[in-house]
C-alpha positions in Angstrom: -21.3 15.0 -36.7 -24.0 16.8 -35.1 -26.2 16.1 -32.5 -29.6 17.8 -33.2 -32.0 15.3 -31.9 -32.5 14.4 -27.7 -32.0 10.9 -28.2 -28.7 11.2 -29.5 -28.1 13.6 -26.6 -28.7 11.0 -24.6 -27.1 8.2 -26.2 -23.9 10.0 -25.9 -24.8 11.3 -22.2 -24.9 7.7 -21.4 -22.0 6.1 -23.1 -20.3 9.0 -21.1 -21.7 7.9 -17.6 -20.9 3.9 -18.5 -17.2 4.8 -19.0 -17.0 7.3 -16.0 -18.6 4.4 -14.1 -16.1 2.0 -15.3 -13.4 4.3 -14.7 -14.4 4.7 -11.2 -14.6 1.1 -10.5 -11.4 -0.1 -12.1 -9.8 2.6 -9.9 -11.6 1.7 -6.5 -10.4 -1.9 -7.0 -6.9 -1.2 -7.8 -6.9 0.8 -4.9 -8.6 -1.6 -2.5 -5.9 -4.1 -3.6 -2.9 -1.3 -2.5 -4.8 -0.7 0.9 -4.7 -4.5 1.3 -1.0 -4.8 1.2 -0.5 -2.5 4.4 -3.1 -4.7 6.4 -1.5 -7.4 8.3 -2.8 -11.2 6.9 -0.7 -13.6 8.4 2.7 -13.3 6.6 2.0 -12.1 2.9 1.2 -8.8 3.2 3.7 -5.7 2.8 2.5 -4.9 6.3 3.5 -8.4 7.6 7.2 -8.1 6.0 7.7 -4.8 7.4 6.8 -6.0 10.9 9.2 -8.9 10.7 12.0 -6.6 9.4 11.5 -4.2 12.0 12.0 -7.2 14.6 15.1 -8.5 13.1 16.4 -4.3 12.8 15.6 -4.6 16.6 17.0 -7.9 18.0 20.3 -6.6 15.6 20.4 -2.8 17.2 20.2 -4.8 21.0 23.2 -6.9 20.1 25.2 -3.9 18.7 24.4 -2.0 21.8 25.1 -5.0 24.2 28.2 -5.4 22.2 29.3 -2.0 22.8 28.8 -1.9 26.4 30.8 -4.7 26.9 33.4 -3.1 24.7 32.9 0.1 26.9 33.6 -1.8 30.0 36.4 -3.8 29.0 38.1 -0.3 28.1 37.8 1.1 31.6 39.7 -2.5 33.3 
């Protein structure tokens, strides 16, 4: 095959260009979608699930750390 003539130089310029542009556009929405999961929207998001694990990993280290200071202080009556 071989392009001598403009318009074929064009043709295949902008065949080109349409799958660059789809390309670029099926990769900005997959990526809007990720960013989505690390905002917070009331209770789906991976952002939300990570927030309430890190509350429960909190409320669980206090209760260890109460539970060893009373173990601690038991020790020295």
């Amino acid at each position: 095959m071989s392009i001598d003539n403009p318009s074929q130089i064009l043709t295949l310029l902008s065949i080109a260009a349409i799958i660059i542009g789809v390309l670029f556009w099926l990769i900005d929405s997959r990526l809007n979608k990720v960013m989505a999961e690390f905002q917070p929207n009331g209770g789906a998001s991976v952002r939300d699930q990570l927030d309430r694990i890190e509350k429960k990993v909190d409320a669980v280290e206090t209760k260890v750390d109460g539970h060893i200071t009373w173990h601690m202080n038991q020790k020295g009556t």
